[in-house]
Biopython code that builds the backbone (N, CA, C, O; Angstrom):
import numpy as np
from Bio.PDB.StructureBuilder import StructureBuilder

atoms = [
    (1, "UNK", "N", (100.397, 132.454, 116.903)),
    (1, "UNK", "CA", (101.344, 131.604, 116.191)),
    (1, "UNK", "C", (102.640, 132.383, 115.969)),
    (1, "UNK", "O", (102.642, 133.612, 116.034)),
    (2, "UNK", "N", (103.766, 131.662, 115.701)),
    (2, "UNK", "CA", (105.080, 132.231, 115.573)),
    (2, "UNK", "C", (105.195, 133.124, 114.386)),
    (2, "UNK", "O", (104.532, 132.799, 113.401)),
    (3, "UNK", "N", (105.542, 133.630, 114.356)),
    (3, "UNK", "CA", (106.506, 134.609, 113.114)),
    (3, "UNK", "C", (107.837, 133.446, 112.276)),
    (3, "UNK", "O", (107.830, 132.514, 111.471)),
    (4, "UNK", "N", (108.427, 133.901, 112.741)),
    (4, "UNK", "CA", (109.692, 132.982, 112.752)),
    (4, "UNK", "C", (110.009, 131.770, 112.655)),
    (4, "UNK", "O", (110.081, 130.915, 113.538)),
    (5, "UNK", "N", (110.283, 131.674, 111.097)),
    (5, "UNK", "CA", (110.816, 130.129, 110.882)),
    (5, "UNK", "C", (111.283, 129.186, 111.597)),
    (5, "UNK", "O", (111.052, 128.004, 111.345)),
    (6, "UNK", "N", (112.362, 129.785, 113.073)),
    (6, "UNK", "CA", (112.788, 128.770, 113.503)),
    (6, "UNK", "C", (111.747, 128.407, 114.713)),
    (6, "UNK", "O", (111.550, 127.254, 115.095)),
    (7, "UNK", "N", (111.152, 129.490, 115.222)),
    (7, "UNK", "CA", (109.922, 129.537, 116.005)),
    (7, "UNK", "C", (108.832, 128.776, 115.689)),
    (7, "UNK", "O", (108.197, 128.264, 116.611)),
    (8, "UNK", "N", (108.381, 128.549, 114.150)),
    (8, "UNK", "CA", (107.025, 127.923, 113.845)),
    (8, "UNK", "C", (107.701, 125.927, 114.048)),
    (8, "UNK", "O", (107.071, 125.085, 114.689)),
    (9, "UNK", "N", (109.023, 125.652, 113.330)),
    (9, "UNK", "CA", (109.641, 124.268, 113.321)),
    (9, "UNK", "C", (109.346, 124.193, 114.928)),
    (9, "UNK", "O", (108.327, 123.754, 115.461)),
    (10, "UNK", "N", (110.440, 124.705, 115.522)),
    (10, "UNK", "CA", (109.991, 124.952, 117.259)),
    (10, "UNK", "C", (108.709, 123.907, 117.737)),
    (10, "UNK", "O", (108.725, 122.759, 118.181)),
    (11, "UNK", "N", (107.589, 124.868, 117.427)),
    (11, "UNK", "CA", (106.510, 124.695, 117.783)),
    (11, "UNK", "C", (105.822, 123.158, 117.157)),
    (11, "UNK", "O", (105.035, 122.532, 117.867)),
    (12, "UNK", "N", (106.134, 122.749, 116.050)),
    (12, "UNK", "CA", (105.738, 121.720, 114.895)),
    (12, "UNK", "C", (106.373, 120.261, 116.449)),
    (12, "UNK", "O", (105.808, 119.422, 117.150)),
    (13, "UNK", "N", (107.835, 120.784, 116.243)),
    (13, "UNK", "CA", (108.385, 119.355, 117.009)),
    (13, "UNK", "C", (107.654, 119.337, 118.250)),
    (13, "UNK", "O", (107.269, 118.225, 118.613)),
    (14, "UNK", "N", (107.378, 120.328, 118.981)),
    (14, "UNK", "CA", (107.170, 120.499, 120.489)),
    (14, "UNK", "C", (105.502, 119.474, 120.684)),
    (14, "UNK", "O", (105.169, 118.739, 121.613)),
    (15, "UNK", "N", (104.616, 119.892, 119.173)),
    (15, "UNK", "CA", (103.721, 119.269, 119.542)),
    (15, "UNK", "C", (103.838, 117.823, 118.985)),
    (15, "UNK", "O", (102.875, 117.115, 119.280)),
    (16, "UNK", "N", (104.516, 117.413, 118.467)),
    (16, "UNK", "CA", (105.023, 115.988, 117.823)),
    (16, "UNK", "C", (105.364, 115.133, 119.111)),
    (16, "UNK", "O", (104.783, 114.139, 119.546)),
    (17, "UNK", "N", (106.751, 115.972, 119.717)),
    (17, "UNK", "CA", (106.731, 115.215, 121.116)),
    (17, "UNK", "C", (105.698, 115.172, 122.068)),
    (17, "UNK", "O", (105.498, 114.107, 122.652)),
    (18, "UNK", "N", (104.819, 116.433, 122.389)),
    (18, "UNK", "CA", (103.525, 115.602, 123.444)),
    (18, "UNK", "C", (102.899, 114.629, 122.676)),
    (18, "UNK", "O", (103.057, 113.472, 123.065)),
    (19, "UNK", "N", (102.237, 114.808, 121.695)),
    (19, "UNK", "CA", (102.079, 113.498, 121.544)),
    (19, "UNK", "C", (102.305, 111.734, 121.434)),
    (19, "UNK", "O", (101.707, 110.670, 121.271)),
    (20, "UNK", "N", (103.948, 112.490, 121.711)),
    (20, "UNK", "CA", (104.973, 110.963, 121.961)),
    (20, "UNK", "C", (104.918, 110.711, 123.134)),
    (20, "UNK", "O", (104.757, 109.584, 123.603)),
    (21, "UNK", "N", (105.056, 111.801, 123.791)),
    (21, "UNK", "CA", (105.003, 111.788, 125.787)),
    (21, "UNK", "C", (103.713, 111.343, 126.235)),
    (21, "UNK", "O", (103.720, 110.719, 127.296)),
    (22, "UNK", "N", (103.047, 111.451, 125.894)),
    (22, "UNK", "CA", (101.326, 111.473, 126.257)),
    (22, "UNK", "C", (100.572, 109.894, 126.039)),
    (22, "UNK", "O", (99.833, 109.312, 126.833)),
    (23, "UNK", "N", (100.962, 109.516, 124.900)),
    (23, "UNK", "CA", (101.355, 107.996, 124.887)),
    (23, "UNK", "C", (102.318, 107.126, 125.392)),
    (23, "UNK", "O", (101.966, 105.948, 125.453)),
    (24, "UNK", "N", (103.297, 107.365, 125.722)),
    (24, "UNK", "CA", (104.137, 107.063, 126.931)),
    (24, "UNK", "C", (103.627, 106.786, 127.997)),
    (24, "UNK", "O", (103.430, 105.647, 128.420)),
    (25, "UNK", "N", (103.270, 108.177, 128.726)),
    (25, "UNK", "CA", (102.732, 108.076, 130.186)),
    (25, "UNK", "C", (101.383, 107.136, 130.167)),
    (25, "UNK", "O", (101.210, 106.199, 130.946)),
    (26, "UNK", "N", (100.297, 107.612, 128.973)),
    (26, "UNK", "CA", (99.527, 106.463, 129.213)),
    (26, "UNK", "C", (99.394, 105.004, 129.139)),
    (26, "UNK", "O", (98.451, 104.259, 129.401)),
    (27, "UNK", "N", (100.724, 104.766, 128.663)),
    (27, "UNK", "CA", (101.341, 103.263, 128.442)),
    (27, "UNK", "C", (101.469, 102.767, 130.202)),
    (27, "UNK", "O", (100.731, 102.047, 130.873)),
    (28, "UNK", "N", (102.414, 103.320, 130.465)),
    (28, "UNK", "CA", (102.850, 103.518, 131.800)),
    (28, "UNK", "C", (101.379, 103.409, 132.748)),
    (28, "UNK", "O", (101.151, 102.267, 133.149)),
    (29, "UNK", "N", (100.357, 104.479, 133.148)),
    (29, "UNK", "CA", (99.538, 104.069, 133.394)),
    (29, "UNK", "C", (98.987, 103.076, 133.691)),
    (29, "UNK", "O", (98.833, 102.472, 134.753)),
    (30, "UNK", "N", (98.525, 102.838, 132.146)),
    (30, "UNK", "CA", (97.672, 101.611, 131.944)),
    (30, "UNK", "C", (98.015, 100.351, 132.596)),
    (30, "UNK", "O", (97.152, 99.622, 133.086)),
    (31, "UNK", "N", (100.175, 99.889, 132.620)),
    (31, "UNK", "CA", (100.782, 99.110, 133.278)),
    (31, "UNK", "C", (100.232, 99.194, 134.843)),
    (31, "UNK", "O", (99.767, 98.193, 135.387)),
    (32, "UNK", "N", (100.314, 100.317, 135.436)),
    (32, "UNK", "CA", (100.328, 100.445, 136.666)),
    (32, "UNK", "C", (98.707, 100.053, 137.407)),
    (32, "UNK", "O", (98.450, 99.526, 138.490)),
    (33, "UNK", "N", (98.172, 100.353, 136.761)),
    (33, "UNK", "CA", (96.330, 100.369, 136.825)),
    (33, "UNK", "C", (96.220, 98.405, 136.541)),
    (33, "UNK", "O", (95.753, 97.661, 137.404)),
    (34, "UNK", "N", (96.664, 97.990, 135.414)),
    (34, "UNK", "CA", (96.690, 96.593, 135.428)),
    (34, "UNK", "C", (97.559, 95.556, 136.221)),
    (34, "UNK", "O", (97.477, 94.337, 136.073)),
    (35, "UNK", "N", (98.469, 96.261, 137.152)),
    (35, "UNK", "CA", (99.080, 95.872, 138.027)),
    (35, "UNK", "C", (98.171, 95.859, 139.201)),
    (35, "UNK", "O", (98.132, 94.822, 139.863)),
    (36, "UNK", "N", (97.557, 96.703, 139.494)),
    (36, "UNK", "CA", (96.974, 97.052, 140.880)),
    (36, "UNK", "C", (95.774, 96.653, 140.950)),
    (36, "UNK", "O", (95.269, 96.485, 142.060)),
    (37, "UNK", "N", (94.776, 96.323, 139.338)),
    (37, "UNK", "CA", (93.513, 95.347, 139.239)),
    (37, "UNK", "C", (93.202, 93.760, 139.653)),
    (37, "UNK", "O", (92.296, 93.072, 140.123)),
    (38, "UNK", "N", (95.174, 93.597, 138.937)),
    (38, "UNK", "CA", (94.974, 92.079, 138.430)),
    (38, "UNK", "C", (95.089, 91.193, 139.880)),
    (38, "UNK", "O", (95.314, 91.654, 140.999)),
    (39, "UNK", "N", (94.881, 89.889, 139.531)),
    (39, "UNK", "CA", (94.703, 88.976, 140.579)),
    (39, "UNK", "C", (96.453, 88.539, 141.509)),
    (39, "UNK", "O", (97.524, 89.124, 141.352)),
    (40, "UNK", "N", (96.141, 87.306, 142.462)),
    (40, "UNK", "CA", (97.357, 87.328, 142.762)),
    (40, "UNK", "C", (98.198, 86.625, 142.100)),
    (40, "UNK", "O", (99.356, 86.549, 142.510)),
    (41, "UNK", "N", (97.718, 85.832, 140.706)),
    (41, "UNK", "CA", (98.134, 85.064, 140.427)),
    (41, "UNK", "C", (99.765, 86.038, 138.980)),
    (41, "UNK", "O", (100.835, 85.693, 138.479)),
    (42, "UNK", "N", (98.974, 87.110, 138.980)),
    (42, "UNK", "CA", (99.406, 88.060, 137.972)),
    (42, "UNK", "C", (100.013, 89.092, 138.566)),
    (42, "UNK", "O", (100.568, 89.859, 137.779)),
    (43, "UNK", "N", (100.085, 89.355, 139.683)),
    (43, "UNK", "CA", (100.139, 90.426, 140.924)),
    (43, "UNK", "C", (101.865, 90.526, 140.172)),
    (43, "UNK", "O", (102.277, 91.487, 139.522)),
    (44, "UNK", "N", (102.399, 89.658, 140.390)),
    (44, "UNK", "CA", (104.468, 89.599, 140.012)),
    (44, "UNK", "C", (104.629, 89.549, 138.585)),
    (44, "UNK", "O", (105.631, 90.177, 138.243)),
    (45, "UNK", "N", (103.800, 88.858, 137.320)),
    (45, "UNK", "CA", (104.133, 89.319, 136.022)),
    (45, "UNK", "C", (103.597, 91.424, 136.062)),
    (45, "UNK", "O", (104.079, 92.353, 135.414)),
    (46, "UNK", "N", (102.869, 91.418, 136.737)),
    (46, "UNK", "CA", (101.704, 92.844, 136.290)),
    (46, "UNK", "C", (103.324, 93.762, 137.045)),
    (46, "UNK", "O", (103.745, 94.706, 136.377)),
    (47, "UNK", "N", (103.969, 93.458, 138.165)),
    (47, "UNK", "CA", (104.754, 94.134, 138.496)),
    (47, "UNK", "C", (105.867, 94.708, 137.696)),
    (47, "UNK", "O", (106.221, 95.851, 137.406)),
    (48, "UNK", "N", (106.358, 93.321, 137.406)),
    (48, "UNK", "CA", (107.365, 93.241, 136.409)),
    (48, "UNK", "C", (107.328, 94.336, 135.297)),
    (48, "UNK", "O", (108.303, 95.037, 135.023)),
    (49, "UNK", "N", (105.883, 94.434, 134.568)),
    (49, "UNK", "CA", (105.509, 94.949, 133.769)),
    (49, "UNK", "C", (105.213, 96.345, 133.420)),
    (49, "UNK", "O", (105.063, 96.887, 132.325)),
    (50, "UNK", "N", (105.148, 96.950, 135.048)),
    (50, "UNK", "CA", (104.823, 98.336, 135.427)),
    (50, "UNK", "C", (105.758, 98.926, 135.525)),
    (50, "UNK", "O", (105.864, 100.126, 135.271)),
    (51, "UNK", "N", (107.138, 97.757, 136.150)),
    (51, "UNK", "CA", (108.357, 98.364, 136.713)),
    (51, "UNK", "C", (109.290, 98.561, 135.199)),
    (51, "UNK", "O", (110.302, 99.256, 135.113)),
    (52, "UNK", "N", (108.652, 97.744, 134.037)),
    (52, "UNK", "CA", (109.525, 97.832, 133.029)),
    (52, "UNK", "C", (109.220, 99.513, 131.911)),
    (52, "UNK", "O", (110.046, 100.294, 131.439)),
    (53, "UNK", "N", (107.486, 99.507, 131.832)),
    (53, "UNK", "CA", (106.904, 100.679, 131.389)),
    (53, "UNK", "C", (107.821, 102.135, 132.270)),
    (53, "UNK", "O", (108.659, 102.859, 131.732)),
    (54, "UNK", "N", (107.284, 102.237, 133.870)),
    (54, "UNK", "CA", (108.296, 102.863, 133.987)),
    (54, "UNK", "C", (109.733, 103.359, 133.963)),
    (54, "UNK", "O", (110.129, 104.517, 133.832)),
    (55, "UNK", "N", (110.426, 102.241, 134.117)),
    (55, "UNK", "CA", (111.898, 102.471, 133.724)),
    (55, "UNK", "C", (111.550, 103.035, 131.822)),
    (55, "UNK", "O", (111.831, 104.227, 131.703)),
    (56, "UNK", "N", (111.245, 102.657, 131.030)),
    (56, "UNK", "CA", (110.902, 103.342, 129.539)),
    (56, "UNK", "C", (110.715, 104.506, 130.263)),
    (56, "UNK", "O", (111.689, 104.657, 131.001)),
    (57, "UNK", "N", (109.877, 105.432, 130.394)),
    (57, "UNK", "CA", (109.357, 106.323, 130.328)),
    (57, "UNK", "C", (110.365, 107.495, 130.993)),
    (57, "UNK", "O", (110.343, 108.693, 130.709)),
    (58, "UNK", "N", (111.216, 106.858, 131.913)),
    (58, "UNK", "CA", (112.258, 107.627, 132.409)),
    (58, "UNK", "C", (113.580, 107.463, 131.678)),
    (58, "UNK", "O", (114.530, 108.148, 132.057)),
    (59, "UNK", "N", (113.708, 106.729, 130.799)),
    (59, "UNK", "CA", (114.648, 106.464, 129.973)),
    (59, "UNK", "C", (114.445, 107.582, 129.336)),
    (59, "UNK", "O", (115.074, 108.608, 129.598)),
    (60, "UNK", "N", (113.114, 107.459, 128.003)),
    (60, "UNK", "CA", (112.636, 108.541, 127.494)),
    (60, "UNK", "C", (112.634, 110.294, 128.007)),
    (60, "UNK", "O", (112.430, 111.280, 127.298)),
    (61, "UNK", "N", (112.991, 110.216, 129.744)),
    (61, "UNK", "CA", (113.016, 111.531, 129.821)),
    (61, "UNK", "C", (111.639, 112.195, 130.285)),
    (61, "UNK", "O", (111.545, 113.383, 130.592)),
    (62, "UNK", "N", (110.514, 111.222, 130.299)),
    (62, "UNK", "CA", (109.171, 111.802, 130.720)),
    (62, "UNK", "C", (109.423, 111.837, 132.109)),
    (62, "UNK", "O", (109.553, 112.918, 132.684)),
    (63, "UNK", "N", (109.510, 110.703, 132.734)),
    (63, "UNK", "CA", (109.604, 111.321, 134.332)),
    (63, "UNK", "C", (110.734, 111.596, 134.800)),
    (63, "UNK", "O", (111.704, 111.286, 134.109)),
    (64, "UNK", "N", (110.886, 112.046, 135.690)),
    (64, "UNK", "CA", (111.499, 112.862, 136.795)),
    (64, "UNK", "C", (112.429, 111.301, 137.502)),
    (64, "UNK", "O", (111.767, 110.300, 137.778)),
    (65, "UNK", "N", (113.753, 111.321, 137.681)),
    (65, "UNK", "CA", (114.200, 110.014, 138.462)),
    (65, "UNK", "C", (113.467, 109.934, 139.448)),
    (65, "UNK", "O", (112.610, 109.067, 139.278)),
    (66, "UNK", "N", (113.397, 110.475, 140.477)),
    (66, "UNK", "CA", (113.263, 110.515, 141.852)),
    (66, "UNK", "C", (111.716, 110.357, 141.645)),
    (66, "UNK", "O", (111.250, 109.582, 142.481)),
    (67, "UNK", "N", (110.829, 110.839, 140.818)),
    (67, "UNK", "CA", (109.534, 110.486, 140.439)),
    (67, "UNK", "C", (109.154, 108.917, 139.996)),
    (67, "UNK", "O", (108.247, 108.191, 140.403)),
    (68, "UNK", "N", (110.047, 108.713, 139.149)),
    (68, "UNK", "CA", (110.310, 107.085, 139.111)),
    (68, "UNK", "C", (110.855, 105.890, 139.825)),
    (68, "UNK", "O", (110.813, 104.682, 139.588)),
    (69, "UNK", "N", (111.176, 106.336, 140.409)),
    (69, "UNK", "CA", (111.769, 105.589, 141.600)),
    (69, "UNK", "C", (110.466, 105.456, 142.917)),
    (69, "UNK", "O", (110.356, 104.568, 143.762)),
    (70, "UNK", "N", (109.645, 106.603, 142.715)),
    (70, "UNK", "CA", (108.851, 106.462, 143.938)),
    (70, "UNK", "C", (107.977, 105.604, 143.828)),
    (70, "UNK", "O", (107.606, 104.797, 144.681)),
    (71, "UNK", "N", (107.475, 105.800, 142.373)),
    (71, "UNK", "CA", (106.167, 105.273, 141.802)),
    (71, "UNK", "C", (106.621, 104.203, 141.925)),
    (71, "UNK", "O", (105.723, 103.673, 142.579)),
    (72, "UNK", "N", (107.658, 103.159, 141.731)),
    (72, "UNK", "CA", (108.396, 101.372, 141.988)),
    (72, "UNK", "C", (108.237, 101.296, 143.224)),
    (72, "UNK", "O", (107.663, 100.285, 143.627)),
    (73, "UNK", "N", (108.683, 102.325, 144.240)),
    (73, "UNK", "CA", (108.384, 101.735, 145.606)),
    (73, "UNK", "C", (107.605, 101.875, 145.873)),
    (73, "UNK", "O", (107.563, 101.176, 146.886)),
    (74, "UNK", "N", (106.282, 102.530, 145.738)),
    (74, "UNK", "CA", (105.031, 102.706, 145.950)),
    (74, "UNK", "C", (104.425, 101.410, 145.314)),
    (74, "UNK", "O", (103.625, 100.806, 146.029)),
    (75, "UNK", "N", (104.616, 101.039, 144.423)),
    (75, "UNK", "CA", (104.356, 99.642, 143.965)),
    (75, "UNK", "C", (104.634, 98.235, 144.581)),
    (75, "UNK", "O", (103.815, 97.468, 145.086)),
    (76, "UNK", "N", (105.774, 98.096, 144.446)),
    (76, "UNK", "CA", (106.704, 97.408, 145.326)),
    (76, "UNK", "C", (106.045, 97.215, 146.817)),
    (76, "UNK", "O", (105.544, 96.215, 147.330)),
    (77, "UNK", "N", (106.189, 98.249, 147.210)),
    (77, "UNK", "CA", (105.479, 98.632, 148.944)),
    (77, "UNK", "C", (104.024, 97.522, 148.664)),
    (77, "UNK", "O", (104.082, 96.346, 149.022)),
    (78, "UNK", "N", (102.663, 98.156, 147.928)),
    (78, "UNK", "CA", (101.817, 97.643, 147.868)),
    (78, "UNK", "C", (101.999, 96.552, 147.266)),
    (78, "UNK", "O", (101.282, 95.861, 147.990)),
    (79, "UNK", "N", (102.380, 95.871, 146.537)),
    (79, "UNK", "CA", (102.042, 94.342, 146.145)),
    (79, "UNK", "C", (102.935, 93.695, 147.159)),
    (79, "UNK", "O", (102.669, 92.501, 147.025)),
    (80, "UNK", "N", (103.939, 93.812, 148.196)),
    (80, "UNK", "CA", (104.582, 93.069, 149.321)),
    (80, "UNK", "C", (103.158, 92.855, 150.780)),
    (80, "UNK", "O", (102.996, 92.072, 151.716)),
    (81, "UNK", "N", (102.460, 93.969, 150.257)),
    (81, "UNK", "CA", (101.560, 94.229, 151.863)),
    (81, "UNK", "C", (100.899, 92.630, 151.542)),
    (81, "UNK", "O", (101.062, 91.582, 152.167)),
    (82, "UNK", "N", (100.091, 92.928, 150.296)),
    (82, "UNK", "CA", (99.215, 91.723, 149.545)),
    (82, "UNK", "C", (99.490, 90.747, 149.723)),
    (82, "UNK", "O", (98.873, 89.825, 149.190)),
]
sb = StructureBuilder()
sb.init_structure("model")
sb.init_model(0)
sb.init_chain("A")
sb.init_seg("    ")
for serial, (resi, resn, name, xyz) in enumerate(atoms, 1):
    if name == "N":
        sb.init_residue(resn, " ", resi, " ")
    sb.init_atom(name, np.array(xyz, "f"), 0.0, 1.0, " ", f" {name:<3s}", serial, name[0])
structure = sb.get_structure()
């Protein structure tokens, strides 16, 4: 553990945010997983829905642009094959 006052705050926020990030991504997830379960009738709301979680999550700074962007066309890609 830290010494240092500004070191121990440091550490306090750092784990405050994974736990903000960590619920994030599994938000995100969960979108993407219920996108890729659901039927065809849900196939374009479930998209919508994955593509909106992700854009959050890169807003937020969890992913990577170019990481977010792939994961939509990787999506995108598969629900067009369908």
């Amino acid at each position: 553990m830290a010494n240092i006052k500004s070191a121990e705050k440091q550490h306090r926020q750092s784990q405050k945010r994974r736990v903000r990030n960590k619920a994030s991504k599994a938000r995100m997830r969960s979108a993407i997983k219920a996108h890729r379960s659901g039927d065809a009738k849900q196939k374009a709301a479930g998209l919508s829905a994955a593509h909106s979680e992700i854009d959050v999550a890169r807003r937020k700074g969890i992913l990577h642009k170019n990481a977010a962007a792939r994961y939509k066309s990787r999506l995108a890609r598969a629900a067009a094959k369908r």
